[in-house]
C-alpha positions in Angstrom: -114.3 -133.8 -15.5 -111.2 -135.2 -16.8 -109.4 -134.4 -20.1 -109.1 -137.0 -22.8 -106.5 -137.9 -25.0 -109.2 -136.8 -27.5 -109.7 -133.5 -26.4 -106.1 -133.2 -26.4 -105.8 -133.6 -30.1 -108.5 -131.6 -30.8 -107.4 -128.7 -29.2 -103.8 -129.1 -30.3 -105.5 -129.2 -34.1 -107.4 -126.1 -33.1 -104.3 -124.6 -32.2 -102.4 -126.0 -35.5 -100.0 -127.8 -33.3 -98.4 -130.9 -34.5 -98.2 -133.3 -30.9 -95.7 -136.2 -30.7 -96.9 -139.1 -29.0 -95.0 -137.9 -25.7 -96.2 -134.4 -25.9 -99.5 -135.4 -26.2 -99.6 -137.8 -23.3 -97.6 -135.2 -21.6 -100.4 -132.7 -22.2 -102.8 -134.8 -20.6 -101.1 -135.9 -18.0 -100.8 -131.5 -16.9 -104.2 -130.8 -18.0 -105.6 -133.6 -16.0 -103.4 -132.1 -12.9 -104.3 -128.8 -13.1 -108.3 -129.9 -13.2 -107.6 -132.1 -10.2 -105.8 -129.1 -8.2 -109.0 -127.1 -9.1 -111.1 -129.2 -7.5 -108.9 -129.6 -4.3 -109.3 -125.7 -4.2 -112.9 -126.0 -4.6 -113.4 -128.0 -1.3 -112.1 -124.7 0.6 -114.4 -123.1 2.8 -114.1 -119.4 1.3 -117.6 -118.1 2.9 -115.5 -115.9 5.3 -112.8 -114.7 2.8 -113.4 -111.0 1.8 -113.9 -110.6 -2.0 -110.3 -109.1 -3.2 -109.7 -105.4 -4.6 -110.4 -105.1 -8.1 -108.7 -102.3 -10.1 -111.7 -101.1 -11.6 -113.2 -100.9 -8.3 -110.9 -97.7 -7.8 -110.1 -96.0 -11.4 -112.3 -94.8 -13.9 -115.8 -96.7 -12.8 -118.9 -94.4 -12.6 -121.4 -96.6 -10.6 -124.3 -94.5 -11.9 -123.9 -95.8 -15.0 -124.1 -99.8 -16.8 -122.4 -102.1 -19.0 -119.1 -100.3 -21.1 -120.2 -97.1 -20.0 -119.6 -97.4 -16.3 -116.0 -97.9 -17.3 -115.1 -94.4 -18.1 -111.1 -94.2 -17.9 -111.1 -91.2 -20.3 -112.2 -88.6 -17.6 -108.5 -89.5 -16.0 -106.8 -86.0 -16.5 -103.2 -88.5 -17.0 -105.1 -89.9 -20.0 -106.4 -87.0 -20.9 -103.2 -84.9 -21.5 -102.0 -87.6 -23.9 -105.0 -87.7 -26.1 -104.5 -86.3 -29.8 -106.9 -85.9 -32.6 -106.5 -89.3 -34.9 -105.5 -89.5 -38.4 -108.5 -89.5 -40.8 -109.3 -92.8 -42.1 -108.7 -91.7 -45.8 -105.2 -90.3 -45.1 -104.1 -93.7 -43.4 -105.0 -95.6 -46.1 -104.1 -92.9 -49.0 -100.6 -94.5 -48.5 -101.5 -98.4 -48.2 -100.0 -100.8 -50.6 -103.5 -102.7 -51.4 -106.4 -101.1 -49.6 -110.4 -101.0 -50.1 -112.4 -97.8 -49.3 -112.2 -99.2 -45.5 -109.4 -101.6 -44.5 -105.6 -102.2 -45.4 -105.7 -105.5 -47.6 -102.7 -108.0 -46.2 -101.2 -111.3 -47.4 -102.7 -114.5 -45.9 -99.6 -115.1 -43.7 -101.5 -119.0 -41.9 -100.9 -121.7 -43.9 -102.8 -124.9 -43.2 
C-alpha cells in the first residue's frame, strides 16, 4: 500500500500542521520508504527466530490471572515502599482557580 499525497495532507491537517509544497512531497517521499522497507522485512523467513523477552514476561505478571489484572506491578516491595495515601479529591480542588464538583476547569490553550 503506498501513501498518497492525499493522505499526506490529511494527516498533516489532523495533526494541525501547515506543509509547504516541499515538505509535503518530502513526507511522502519517507513515508513511502519506510512502507517499502516494511515489506522487504516482511519477505524474511522468521519461523526459526525465537520470540524476544518481553519485560512483562518477568516483572509483575500473575499468569493466573486475565486482561489488566494479570499485570500486578503493585505487589513489587520497591513500589511498595514509595506508595502514600493520595490527597482527597475535595482538598485538591478546594484550592483550584475554576473548578466543578469533579475536575480543574482550564483555558482552551488549541486554537484552530
Amino acid at each position: 500500500m503506498k501513501v498518497t499525497d492525499k493522505d499526506v495532507a490529511y494527516v498533516a491537517e489532523l495533526a494541525n500542521l501547515e506543509l509547504s509544497n516541499e515538505e509535503r512531497t518530502g513526507m511522502l517521499r519517507d513515508l513511502n520508504s519506510i512502507l517499502d522497507y516494511i515489506d522487504r522485512l516482511n519477505e524474511l523467513d522468521t519461523s526459526d527466530v525465537p520470540p524476544m523477552a518481553q519485560v512483562s514476561d518477568r516483572y509483575g505478571v500473575d499468569e493466573a490471572k486475565q486482561g489488566s489484572d494479570r499485570f500486578s506491578y503493585a505487589s513489587r516491595e520497591d513500589i511498595l515502599e514509595g506508595l502514600r495515601k493520595s490527597l482527597p479529591h475535595e482538598e485538591a480542588l478546594a484550592n483550584a482557580p475554576d473548578a466543578d464538583d469533579e475536575f480543574f476547569k482550564v483555558p482552551k490553550v488549541i486554537e484552530r
